[in-house]
C-alpha positions in Angstrom: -64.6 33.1 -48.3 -63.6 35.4 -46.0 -64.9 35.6 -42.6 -66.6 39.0 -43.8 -68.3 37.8 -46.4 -69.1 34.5 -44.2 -71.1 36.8 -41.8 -73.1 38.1 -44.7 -71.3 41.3 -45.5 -73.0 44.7 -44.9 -76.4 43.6 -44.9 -76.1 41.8 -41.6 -73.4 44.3 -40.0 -76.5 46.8 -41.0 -78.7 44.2 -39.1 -76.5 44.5 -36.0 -75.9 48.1 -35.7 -79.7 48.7 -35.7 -79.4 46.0 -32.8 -77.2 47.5 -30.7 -78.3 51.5 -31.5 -82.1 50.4 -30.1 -80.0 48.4 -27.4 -78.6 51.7 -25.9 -81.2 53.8 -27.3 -82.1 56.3 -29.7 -80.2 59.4 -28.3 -76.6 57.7 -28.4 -73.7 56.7 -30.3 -72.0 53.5 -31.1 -68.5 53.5 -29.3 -66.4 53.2 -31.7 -62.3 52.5 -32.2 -60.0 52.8 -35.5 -60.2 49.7 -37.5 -57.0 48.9 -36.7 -57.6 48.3 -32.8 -59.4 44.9 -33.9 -55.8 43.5 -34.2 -53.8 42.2 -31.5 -49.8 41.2 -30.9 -49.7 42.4 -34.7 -52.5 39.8 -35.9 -56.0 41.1 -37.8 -59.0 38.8 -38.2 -59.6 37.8 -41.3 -56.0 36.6 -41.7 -55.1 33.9 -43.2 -53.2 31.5 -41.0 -49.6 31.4 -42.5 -49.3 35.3 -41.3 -49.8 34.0 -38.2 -47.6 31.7 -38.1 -45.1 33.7 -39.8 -45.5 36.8 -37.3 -46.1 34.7 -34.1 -44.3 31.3 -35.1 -45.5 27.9 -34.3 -48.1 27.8 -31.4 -47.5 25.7 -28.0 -50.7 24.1 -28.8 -53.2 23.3 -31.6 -56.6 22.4 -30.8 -59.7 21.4 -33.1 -62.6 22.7 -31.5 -65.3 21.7 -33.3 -67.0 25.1 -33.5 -67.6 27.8 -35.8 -64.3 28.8 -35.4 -63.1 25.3 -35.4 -58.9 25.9 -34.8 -57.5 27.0 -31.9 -54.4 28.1 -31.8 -52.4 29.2 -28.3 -49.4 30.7 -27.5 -48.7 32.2 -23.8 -51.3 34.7 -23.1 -52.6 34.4 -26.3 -55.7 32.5 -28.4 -56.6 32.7 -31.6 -59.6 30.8 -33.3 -59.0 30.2 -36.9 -62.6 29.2 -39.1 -63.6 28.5 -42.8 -60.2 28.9 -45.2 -58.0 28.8 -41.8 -58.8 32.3 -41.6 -58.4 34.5 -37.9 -62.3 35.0 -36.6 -61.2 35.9 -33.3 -58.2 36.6 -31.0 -58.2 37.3 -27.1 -55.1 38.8 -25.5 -54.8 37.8 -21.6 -50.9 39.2 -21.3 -49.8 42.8 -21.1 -47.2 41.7 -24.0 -50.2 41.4 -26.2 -51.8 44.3 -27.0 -53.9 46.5 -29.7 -52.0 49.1 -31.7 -53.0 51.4 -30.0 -52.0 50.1 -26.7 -55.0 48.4 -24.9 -53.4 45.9 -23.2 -54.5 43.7 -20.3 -53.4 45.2 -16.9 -54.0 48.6 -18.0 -56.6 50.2 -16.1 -59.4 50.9 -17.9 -59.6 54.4 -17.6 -57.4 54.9 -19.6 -59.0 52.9 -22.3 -62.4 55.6 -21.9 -60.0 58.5 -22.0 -58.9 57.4 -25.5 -62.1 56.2 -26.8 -65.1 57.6 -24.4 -67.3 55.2 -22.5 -68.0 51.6 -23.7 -71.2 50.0 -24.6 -71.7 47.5 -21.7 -72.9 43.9 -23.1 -73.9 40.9 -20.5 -73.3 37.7 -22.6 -73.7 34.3 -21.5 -70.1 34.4 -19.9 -70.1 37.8 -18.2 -70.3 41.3 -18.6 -68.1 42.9 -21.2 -67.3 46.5 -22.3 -67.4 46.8 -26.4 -66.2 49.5 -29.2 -67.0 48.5 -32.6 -64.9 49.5 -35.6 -65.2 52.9 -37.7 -66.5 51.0 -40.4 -68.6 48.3 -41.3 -66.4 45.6 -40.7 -69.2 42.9 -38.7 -66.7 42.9 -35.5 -65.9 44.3 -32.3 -63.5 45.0 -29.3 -64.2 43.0 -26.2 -63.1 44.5 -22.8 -63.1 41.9 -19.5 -62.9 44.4 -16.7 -62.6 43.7 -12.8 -61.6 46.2 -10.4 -61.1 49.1 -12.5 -58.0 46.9 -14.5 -58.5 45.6 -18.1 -58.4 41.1 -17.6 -58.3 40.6 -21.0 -58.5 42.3 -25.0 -60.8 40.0 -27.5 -61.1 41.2 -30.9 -64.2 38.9 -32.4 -67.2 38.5 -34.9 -70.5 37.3 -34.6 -70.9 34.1 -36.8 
């Protein structure tokens, strides 16, 4: 099972659109990004873990987390959190050399970032304030921005289990 169909498919993507429209309110948009910017250094969740190995070769370290998302996998500036059928559920970029294909990469600043894709949707989670775009589609995931100072910290391309 895929970690699409894991999260419930559409219904509950449906579920957490409504979520986030009432969130920033009736009279705006979702920011969104192409699909594709939900990948980074060349890896898309929901892949499987031997294309991850075979694009970014064995990783420095291999942890089981426990979680959700129960394998971690890190390589230098670089985590990605494998979960049910050792399938990519999320990936956070904290290097310049890892980046989204269309270039957002930590150290940029982040204006940049709104001039290609408008202004953010600002989350506060239970580890900081984040700036979000969510896919085109319905695909249940999202593009996570750590900003500070004006300069992109770090790229996290996730999903909500």
């Amino acid at each position: 099972m895929s970690v699409y169909e894991t999260l419930g498919g559409p219904n509950n993507f449906s579920a957490l659109i409504v979520l986030a429209l009432a969130a920033l309110g009736s009279s705006e948009q979702l920011p969104t990004v192409p699909d594709k910017e939900l990948s980074i250094a060349g890896i898309a969740l929901d892949a499987d873990e031997a294309s991850v190995l075979r694009t970014l070769g064995q990783p420095v370290r291999v942890t089981d987390t426990g979680d959700f998302l129960n394998i971690q996998l890190d390589y230098p500036g670089l985590t990605i959190w494998l979960g049910e059928g050792r399938r990519v559920g999320e990936i956070l970029s904290t290097s310049p050399e890892h980046c989204t294909p269309g270039g957002i990469c930590p150290g940029m600043a982040f204006s940049q970032v709104q001039a290609m894709y408008g202004p953010p949707s600002v989350a506060t989670r239970e580890d900081g304030q984040f700036m979000e775009y969510f896919p085109m589609s319905d695909f249940p995931c999202w593009l996570q921005l750590a900003v500070a100072d004006g300069v992109v910290k770090s790229v996290r391309a996730e999903c909500q289990p």
